[in-house]
ZAMARGU-4260 file (C-alpha; in steps of 0.2 Angstrom, whole numbers, plus 5000, padded with zeros to 4 digits):
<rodrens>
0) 4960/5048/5077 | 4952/5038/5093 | 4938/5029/5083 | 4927/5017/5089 | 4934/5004/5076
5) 4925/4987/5078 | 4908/4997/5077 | 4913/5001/5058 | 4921/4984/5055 | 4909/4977/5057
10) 4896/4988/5048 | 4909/4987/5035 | 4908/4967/5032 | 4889/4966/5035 | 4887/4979/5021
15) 4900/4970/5010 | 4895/4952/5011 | 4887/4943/4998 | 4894/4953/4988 | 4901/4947/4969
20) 4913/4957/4963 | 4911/4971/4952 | 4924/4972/4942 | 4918/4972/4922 | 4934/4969/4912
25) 4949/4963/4914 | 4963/4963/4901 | 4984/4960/4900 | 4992/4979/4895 | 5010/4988/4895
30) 5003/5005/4898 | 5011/5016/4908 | 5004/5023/4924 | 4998/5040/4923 | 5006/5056/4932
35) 4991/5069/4937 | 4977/5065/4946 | 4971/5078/4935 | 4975/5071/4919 | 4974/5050/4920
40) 4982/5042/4904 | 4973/5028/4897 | 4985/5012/4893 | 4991/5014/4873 | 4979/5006/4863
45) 4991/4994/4853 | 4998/4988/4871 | 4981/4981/4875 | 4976/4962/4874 | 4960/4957/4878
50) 4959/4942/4887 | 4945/4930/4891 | 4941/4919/4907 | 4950/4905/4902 | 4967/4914/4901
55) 4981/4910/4915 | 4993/4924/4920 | 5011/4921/4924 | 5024/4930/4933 | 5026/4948/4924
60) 5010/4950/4916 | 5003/4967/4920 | 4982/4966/4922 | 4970/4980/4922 | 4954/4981/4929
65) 4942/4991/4923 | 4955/5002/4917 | 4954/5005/4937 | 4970/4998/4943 | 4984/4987/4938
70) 4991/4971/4945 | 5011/4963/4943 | 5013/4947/4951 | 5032/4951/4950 | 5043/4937/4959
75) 5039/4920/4971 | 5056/4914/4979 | 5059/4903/4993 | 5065/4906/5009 | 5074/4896/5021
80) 5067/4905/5035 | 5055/4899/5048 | 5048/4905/5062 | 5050/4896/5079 | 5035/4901/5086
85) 5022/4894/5072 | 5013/4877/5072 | 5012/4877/5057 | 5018/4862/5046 | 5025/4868/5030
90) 5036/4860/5015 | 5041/4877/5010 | 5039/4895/5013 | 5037/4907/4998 | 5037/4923/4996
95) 5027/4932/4983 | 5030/4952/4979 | 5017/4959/4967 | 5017/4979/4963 | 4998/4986/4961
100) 4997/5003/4952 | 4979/5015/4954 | 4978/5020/4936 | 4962/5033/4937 | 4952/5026/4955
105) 4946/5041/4965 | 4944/5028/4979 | 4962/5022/4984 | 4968/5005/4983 | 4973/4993/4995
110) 4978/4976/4989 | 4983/4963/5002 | 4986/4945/5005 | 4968/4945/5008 | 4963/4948/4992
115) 4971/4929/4985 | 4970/4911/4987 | 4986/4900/4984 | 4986/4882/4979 | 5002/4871/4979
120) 5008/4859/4966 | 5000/4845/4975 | 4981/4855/4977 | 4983/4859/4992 | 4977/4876/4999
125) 4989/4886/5006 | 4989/4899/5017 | 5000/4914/5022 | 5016/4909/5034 | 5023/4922/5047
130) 5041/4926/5044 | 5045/4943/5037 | 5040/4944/5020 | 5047/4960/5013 | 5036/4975/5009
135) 5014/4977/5017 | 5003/4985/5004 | 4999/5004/5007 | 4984/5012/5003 | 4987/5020/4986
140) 4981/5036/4980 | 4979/5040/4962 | 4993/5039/4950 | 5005/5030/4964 | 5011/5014/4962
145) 5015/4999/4978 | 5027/4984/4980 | 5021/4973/4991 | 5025/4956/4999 | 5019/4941/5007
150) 5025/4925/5013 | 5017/4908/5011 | 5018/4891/5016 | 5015/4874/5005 | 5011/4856/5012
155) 5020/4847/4997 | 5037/4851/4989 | 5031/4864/4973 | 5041/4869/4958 | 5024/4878/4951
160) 5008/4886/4961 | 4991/4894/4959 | 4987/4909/4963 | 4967/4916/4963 | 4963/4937/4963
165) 4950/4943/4970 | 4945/4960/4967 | 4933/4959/4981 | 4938/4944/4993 | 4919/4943/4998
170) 4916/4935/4981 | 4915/4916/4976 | 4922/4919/4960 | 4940/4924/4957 | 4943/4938/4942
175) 4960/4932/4936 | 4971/4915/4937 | 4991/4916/4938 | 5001/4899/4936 | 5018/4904/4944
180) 5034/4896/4942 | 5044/4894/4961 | 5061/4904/4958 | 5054/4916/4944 | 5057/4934/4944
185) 5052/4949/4933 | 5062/4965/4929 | 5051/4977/4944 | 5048/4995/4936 | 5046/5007/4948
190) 5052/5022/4938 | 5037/5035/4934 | 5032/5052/4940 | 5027/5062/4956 | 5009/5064/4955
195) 5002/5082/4957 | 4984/5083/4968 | 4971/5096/4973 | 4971/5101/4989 | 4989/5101/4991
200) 4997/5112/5005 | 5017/5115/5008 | 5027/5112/5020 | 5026/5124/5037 | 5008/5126/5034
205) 4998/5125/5049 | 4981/5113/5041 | 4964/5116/5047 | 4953/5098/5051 | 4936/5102/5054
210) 4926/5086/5056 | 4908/5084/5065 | 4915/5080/5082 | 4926/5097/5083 | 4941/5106/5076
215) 4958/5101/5075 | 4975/5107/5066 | 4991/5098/5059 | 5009/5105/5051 | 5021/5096/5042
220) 5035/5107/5050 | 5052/5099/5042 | 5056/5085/5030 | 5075/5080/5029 | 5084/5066/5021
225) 5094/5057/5035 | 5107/5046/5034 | 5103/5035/5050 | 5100/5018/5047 | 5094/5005/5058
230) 5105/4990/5059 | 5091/4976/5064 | 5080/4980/5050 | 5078/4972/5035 | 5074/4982/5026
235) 5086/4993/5011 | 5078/5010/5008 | 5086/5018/4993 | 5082/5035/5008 | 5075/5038/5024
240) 5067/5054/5028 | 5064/5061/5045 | 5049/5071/5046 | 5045/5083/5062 | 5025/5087/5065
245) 5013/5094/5075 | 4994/5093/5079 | 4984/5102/5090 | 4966/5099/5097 | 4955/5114/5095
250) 4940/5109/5100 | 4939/5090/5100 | 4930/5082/5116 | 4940/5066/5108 | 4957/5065/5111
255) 4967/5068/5094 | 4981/5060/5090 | 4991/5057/5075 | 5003/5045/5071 | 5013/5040/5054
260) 5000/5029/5051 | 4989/5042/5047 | 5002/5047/5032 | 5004/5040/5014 | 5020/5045/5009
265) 5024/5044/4989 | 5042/5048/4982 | 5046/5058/4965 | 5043/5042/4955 | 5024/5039/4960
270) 5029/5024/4973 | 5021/5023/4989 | 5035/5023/5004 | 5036/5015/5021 | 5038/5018/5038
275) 5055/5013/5045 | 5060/5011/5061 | 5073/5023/5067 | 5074/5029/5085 | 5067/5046/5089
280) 5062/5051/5109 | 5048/5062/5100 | 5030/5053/5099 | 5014/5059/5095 | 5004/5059/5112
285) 4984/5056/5114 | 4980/5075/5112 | 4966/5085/5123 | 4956/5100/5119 | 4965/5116/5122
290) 4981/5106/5119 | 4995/5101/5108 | 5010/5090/5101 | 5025/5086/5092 | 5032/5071/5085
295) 5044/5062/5072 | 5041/5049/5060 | 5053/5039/5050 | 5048/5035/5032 | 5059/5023/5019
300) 5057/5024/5001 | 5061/5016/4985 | 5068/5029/4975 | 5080/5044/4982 | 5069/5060/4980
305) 5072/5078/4979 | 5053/5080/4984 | 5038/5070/4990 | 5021/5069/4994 | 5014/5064/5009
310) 4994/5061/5011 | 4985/5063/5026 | 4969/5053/5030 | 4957/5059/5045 | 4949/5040/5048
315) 4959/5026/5040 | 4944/5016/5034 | 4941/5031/5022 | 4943/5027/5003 | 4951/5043/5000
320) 4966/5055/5009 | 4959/5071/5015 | 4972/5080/5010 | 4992/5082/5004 | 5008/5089/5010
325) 5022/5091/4997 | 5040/5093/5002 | 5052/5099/4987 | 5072/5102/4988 | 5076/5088/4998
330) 5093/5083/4989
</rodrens>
């Protein structure tokens, strides 16, 4: 939707600054993530080590918080690539992946680079380094999972770094400490379970918005696995899927318009997809009353589905999706 953003920003970082962080516990476990967003499951009892602040992390450990959300610092690697057009000095670049599971949160998680501070062998802070680092972190409904990715540099030559986590990035006082070894890689699970949600419509359903400014609508109208690929990106999707949609404005004074970055999409294993970028001369179109549109997005994901879920937020600085669209027989 056209929003005016900065106002809310804003608004946003006055409300949260100062702010500690109010996570209570934090604790290493090898539960498994939960399924339902009716039905959490708690981390098995047995698999739960209580930790205390002195403890240092390393790559693999899995940490909770608050029985919240779950945290994997998965791989750091080095990279020989640079980009030309950064002033910036570095020894090396690295790129860390970590995979963030929402365990039981109503409010969806985000994890990003802002949420950690990085120091190199020699104490020096690093910061993040501008070449293409792999996966960006997704807002994460309940019971999905994320891989995500990010690139930094260090001023002296590192075999080992330090990494900070801070459940709130306004806070002075990190929650948990990882010492990481450069060139160390864990085993990444991203098996697990499509997750079921209220409020879920199907595919070919027209979807009724009503929000304070007016009345819009928006249809999923087809989801198909293609086999199109684009041969500059990066990227290695285990699938693509194209998905057709319309939206119409109803009664909006606003212009509506809807792009895929108002989707989530989740595959059949819980993990959180990613939009991919494969041609299509059908965009979405800033939308007047009375009026309406069609469009395609492109979507990679981790795991080959036979069904998805895709998640639909009206404002993107809501915690929560609005609604869900899932698309079954896709194999």
């Amino acid at each position: 939707m056209k929003k005016n953003w900065i106002a809310v920003v804003l608004l946003s970082i006055l409300a949260l600054s100062g702010c500690g962080s109010s996570v209570e516990s934090v604790k290493k476990t090898d539960g498994d993530v939960p399924v339902k967003k009716e039905e959490p499951v708690d981390a098995p009892e047995d698999a739960v080590d209580e930790q205390d602040e002195d403890v240092v992390y390393t790559i693999g450990d899995r940490i909770t918080f608050d029985d919240q959300y779950a945290l994997t610092i998965v791989s750091v690697k080095e990279t020989e690539e640079r980009n030309e057009f950064s002033e910036k000095e570095v020894e090396q670049v690295l790129l860390i992946e970590y995979l963030y599971e929402n365990l039981r949160s109503e409010d969806e998680i985000y994890i990003s680079d802002m949420e950690f501070k990085m120091v190199d062998e020699g104490g020096n802070m690093m910061d993040t380094y501008p070449v293409d680092s792999g996966f960006s972190p997704e807002y994460t409904p309940m019971a999905a999972k994320t891989l995500a990715s990010f690139a930094v540099g260090t001023t002296e030559k590192s075999s080992k770094i330090q990494v900070h986590y801070y459940d709130n990035f306004f806070s002075s006082q990190s929650d948990c400490v990882f010492s990481l070894q450069v060139g160390s890689e864990a085993e990444v699970n991203l098996n697990g379970a499509l997750p079921e949600y209220e409020n879920t419509f199907a595919v070919g359903e027209t979807i009724e918005i009503t929000t304070e400014d007016g009345v819009y609508t928006v249809t999923i109208d087809s989801v198909e696995k293609t086999s199109e690929r684009n041969e500059y990106e990066v990227k290695n999707p285990e699938a693509v899927y194209k998905i057709a949609y319309s939206y119409a404005n109803v009664s909006m004074e606003e212009p509506v318009y809807i792009s895929e970055y108002s989707f989530t999409l989740i595959d059949e294993q819980g993990n959180t997809g990613y939009v991919y970028p494969n041609f299509s001369d059908e965009y979405p179109s800033e939308t007047i009353k009375g009026a309406k549109s069609k469009a395609v997005m492109f979507f990679g994901t981790h795991k080959d589905s036979g069904s998805l879920v895709l998640a639909f937020k009206d404002n993107m600085f809501n915690t929560n999706s609005d609604f869900y669209i899932r698309a079954d027989n896709l194999n």
